[in-house]
C-alpha positions in Angstrom: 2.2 10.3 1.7 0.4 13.3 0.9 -0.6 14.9 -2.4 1.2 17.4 -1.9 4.5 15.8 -1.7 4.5 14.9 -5.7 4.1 19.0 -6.7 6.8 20.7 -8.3 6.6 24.6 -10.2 6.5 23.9 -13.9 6.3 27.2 -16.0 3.7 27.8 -18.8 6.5 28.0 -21.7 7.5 25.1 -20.9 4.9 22.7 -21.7 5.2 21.5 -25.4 2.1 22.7 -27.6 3.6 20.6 -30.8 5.6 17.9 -31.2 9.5 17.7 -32.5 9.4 17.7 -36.6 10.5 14.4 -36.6 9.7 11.4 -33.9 12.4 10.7 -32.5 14.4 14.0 -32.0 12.9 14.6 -28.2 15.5 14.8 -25.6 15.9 11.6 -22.9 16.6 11.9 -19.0 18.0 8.9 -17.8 17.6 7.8 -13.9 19.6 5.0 -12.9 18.1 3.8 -9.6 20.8 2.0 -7.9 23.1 4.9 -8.1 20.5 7.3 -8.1 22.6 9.2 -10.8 20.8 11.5 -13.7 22.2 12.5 -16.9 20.9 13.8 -20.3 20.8 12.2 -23.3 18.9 12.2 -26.4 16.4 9.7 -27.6 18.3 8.4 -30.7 20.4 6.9 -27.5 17.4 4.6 -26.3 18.7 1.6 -28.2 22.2 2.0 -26.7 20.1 0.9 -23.3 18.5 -1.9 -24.5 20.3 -5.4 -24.4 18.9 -7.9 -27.3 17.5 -10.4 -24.1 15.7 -7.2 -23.0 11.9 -7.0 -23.9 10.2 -3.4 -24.7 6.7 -3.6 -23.9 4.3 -1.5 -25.9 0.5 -0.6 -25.7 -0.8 -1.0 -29.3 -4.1 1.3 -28.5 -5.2 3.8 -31.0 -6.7 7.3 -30.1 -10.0 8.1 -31.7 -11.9 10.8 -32.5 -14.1 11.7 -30.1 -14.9 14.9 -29.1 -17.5 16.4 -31.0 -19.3 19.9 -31.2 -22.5 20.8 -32.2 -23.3 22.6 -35.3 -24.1 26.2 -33.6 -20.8 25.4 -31.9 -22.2 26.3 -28.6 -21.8 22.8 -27.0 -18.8 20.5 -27.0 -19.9 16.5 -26.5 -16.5 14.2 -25.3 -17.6 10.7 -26.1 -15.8 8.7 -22.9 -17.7 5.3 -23.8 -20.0 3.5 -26.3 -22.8 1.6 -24.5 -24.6 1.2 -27.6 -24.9 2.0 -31.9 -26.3 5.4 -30.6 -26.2 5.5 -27.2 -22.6 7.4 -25.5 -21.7 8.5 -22.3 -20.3 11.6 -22.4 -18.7 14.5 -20.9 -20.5 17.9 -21.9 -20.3 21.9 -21.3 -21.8 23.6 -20.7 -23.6 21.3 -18.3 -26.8 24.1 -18.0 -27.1 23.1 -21.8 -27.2 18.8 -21.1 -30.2 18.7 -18.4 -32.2 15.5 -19.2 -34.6 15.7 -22.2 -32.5 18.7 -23.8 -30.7 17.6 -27.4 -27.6 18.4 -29.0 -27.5 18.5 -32.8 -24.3 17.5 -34.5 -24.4 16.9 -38.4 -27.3 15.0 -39.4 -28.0 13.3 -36.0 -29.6 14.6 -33.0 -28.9 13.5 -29.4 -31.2 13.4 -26.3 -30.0 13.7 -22.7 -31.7 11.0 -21.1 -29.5 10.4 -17.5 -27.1 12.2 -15.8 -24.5 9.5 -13.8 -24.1 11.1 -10.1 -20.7 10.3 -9.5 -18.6 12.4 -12.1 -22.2 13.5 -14.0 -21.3 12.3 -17.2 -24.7 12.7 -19.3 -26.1 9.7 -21.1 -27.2 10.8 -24.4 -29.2 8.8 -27.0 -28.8 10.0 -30.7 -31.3 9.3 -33.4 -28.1 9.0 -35.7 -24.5 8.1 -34.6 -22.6 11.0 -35.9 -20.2 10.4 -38.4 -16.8 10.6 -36.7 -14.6 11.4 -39.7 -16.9 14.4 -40.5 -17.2 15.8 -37.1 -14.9 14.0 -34.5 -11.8 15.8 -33.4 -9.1 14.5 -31.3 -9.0 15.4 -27.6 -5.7 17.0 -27.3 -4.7 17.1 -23.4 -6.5 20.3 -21.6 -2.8 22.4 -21.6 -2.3 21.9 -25.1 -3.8 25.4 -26.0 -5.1 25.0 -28.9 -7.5 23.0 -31.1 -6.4 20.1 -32.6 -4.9 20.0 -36.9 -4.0 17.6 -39.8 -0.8 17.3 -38.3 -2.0 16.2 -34.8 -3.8 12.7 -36.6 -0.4 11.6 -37.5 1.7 12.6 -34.4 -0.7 12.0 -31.5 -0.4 8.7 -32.6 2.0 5.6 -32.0 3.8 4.4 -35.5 2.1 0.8 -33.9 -1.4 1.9 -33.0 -3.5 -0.7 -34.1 -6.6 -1.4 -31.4 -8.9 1.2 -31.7 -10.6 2.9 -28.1 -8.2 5.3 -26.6 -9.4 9.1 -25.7 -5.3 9.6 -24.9 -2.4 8.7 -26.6 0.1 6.7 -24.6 2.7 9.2 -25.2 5.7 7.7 -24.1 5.1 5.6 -27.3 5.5 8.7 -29.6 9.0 9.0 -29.8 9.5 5.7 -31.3 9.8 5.5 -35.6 9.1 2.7 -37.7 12.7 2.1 -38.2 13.9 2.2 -34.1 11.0 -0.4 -33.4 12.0 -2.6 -35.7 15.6 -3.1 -34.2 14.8 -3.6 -31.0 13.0 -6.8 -29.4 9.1 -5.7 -28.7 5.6 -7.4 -27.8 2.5 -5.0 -26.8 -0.3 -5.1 -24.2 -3.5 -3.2 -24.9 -4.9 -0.5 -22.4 -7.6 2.1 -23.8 -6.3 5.5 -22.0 -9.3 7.1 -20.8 -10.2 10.7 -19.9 -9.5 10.0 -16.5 -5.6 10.0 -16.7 -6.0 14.0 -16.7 -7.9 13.5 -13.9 -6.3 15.3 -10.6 -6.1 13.8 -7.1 -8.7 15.5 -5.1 -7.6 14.7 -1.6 -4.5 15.4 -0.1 -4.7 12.0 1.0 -4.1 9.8 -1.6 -5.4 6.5 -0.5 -8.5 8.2 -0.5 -8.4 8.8 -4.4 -10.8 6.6 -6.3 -8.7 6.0 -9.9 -10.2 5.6 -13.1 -10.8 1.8 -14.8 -9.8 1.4 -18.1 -10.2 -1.7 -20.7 -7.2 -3.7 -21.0 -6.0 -6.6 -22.6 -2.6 -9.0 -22.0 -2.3 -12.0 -24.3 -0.4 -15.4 -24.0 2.2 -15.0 -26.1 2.9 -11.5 -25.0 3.1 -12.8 -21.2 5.4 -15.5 -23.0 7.6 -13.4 -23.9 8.1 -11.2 -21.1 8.7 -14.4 -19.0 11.4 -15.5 -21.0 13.4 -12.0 -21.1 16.0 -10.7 -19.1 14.6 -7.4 -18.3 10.8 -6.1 -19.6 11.5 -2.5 -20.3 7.9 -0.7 -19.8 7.2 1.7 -22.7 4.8 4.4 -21.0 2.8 3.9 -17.2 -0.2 2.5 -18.8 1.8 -0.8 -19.9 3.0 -0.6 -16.0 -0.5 -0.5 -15.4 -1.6 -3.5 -16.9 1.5 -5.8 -16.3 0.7 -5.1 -12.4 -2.6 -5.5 -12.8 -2.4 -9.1 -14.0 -0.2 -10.4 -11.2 -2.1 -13.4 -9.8 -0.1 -15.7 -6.8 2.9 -14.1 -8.3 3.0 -15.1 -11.2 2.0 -13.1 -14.3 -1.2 -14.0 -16.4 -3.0 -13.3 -19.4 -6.3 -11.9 -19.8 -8.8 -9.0 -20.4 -11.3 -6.6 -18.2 -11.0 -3.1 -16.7 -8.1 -2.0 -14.3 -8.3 0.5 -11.5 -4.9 0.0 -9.9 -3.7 2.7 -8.5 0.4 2.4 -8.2 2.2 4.7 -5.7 4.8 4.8 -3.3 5.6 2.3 -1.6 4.5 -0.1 -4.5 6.8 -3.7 -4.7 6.8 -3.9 -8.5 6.6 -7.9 -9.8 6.6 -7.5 -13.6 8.7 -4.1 -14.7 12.9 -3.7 -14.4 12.9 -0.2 -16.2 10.6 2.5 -17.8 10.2 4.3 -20.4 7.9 7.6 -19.7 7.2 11.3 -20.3 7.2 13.9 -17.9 3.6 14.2 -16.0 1.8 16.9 -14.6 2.0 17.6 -10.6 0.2 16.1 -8.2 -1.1 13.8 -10.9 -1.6 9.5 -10.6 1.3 9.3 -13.1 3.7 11.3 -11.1 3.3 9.0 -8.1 3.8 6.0 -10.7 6.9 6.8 -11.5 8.1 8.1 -7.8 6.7 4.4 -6.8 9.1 2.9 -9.3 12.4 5.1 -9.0 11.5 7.0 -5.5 10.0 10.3 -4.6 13.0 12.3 -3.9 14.9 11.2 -6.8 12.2 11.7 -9.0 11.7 14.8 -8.2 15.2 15.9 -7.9 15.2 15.3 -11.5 12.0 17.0 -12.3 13.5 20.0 -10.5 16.6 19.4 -12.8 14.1 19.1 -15.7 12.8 22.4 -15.5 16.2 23.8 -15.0 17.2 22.0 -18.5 14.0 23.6 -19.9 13.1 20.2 -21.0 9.7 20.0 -22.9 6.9 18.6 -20.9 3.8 16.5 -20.9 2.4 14.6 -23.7 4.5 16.0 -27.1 7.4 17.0 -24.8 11.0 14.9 -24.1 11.3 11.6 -21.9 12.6 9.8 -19.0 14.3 6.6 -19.0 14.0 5.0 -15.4 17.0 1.8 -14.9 
């Protein structure tokens, strides 16, 4: 399969800036992949599709702050890892402004440039300080949400269960859920620290020659316990897909923790996941193929088609898909 096959026309208006005013209230697509049938719901309807032998599988991760700016405001620092108290790799711009040796100041603290990595040319940069990240770290809201992040988005681009802290991304297909629907339905999590890379475009219109991006994961024993002893394991968002097919060893699934770089697309002969739980993703993208790998291409995006003629809301604060 080519790149090209997972496009699809999306207009601008289209893509959610904000989310719903309550969690909750997003509309729900729901694919049934047997019958290959699509009808519209709401997402106050998700527990109606969830049987109590069922298992919803969450990732726990929490978003942090971390892109920065520097006090003239003329450089902009995304903090993608910690390799040290002081020392980050980072995405910069403007890249003229982060040659080795040349500093960024931000607060109290001072940063260096002291590498530039040649694959993606991330800059290493070594700060005298760390800066302080509730004083100067925003959240870094996905590229098409147009505009710069608010009080509002610490609450909402955030799970109601985020609890391990290291995500640049939210896991949005987790955002929908309150407090009160978690609570009635049988859940375990998995961990998976969404990195800057899930915005990341394929390249080449060849798509097995697309390196993906690793991220940090973790699985634990009892989680893998209970999965194994449920009917189906419902996948809340791709990056629990991500890490339950990641840690499929002689076909059996196992706990652990390291960094993933699977790369799931069609054809893909899932081992861990019965259904899914996702938003809409951007075309062309790693997440689009996901989901085409799980409930096939052309129905997928039959109902993305059918999406945009619904004028669903798209992308990270926009509605959701339920795959069966």
């Amino acid at each position: 399969m080519q790149t090209s096959d997972f496009d699809y026309e999306l207009p601008d208006e289209l893509i959610a800036q904000r989310p719903p005013e309550k969690r909750g209230e997003s509309r729900m697509m729901v694919i049934d992949r047997k019958s290959g049938e699509i009808s519209h719901q709401r997402f106050l309807d998700f527990p109606d599709f969830i049987r109590p032998d069922d298992r919803l599988v969450l990732n726990d991760t929490r978003v942090v702050a971390a892109r920065y700016f520097s006090n003239d405001g003329s450089k902009e620092v995304l903090r993608v890892d910690v390799l040290g108290p002081k020392r980050w790799k980072c995405l910069v711009r403007p890249g003229k402004k982060f040659r080795i040796g040349q500093t960024v100041e931000i607060g109290d603290g001072t940063g260096t440039v002291v590498d530039i990595c040649e694959e993606g040319g991330e800059r290493i940069i070594e700060f005298d300080r760390e800066p302080d990240e509730e004083a100067h770290g925003h959240l870094a809201l996905p590229p098409y949400i147009d505009r710069p992040d608010t009080a509002d988005d610490q609450e909402r681009y955030q799970t109601v269960y985020a609890k391990e802290e290291g995500a640049i991304a939210a896991p949005t297909a987790g955002l929908h859920f309150s407090d009160e629907m978690l609570a009635s339905l049988p859940h375990c999590f998995v961990t998976l620290h969404v990195g800057i890379g899930t915005f990341r475009p394929v390249s080449d219109d060849d798509i097995n020659k697309h390196h993906m991006h690793s991220e940090r994961f973790e699985l634990s024993p009892e989680t893998v316990s209970q999965i194994e002893s449920a009917n189906r394991t419902v996948a809340v968002g791709t990056t629990v897909v991500r890490v339950l097919e990641s840690c499929v060893r002689d076909e059996k699934l196992q706990s652990g923790s390291g960094e993933t770089d699977i790369f799931i697309y069609p054809p893909h002969n899932f081992q861990t996941v019965d259904a899914l739980l996702t938003n809409f993703h951007l075309p062309k993208s790693t997440l689009l193929m996901l989901v085409s790998a799980l409930a096939g291409r052309e129905l997928v995006m039959e109902a993305y088609q059918k999406a945009v003629e619904e004028r669903y809301r798209f992308f990270s604060y926009g509605d959701c898909m339920l795959i069966k």
